[in-house]
C-alpha positions, 0 to 999 in steps of 0.5 A: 500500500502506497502512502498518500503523503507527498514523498518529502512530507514522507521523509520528515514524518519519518524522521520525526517518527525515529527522532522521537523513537529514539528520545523515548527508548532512551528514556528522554521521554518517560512513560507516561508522559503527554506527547503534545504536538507544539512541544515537540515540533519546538523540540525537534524542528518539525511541523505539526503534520510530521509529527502528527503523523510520525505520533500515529506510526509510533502507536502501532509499533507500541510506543505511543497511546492515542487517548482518543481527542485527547492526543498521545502519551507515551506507552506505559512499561510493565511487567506484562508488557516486558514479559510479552516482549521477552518471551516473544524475543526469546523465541525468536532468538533461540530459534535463530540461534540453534540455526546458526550453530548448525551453519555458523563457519568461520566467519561466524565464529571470529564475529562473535569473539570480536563482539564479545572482546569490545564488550570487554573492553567495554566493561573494563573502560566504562565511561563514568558519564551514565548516560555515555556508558547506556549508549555504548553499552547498547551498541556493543550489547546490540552487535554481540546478539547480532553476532550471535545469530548472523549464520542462521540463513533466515533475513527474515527472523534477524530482522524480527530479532532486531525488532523486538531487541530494539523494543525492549531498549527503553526497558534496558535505558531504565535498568541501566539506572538500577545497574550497581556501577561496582558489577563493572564485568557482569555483562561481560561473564553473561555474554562470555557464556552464551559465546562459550556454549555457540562456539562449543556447538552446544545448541540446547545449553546455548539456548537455555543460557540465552532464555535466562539472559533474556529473563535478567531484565525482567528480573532487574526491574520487577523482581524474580517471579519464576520462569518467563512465560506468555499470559493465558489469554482469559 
């Protein structure tokens, strides 16, 4: 389906729809808040229409609540909404994961030691600003799950792995406010595990690790409340 908005109109409705996207899973924008329509065309220099309608697309992909005449707020967060996403996403990345044991070649295998070394690195030279730390940690955290199922052959379940690990951002901009700085090389024990259990081949002990990583943001944030699992439809 073709869009009816003019081709520039288009692109600044795009791109008032990443610039708030960014702001809100950084968590610039809390949940919550009242998304109104001169703030933000004040605050990220677009006009009323782009952002109006960059509003209306981030409601469908579930950051944005319409209230009906009353305008758009920010999603809330929640345990029921967090648990939905990490169980969604841990079926989709260990699915894909299992599938890039079995295919993964050499290539694979440097790509996930390169990424889990700049987690490393990271972790030994944690930047003391918080908000520099969040940013490149999710960069280095973003490019080890991607290393870690690039061999799986199927485009389509990287990019829906990527989907739900980018909705899942705002929760990780939350925790990283609850992250002891004393944990300096936590990060870098989870994920040398999950890299340890790929490179061996251990499909089924790789997944299990990677379903309990999955879980520890959910833990962080609500607390433990047994296995992560999908709410009965009533």
């Amino acid at each position: 389906m073709k869009s009816n908005l003019p081709a520039s109109e288009k692109t600044r409705t795009e791109a008032a729809g990443a610039a708030i996207a960014s702001a809100i899973m950084s968590g610039v924008l809390l949940p919550g808040h009242k998304l109104r329509i001169r703030e933000l065309s004040e605050e990220f220099g677009f006009g009323p229409t782009p952002i109006r309608e960059a509003l209306a697309g981030l409601v469908s992909r579930g950051l944005v609540e319409a209230e009906g005449q009353k305008g758009f707020r920010v999603a809330p967060v929640s345990r029921e909404d967090l648990n939905d996403l990490m169980a969604a996403r841990t079926i989709v990345e260990t699915g894909a994961l299992r599938l890039a044991i079995a295919n993964g070649d050499a290539d694979w295998e440097a790509g996930i030691v390169s990424a889990l070394h700049r987690i490393k690195h990271f972790c030994e030279h944690r930047p003391a600003d918080t908000d520099t730390a969040t940013t490149l940690f999710e960069k280095v955290n973003s490019d080890f799950h991607d290393a870690l199922i690039a061999a799986c052959g199927s485009s389509r379940l990287i990019a829906m792995q990527r989907n739900l690990f980018e909705q899942t951002r705002r929760y990780r901009s939350i925790m990283s406010i609850k992250r002891s700085p004393r944990a300096k090389m936590g990060e870098y024990d989870a994920h040398k595990e999950l890299a340890d259990l790929a490179l061996a081949r251990k499909a089924d002990a790789a997944c299990e690790a990677l379903a309990q990583h999955n879980r520890i943001t959910l833990q962080l944030l609500f607390g433990a409340e047994g296995p992560l699992k999908l709410k009965k439809p009533e």
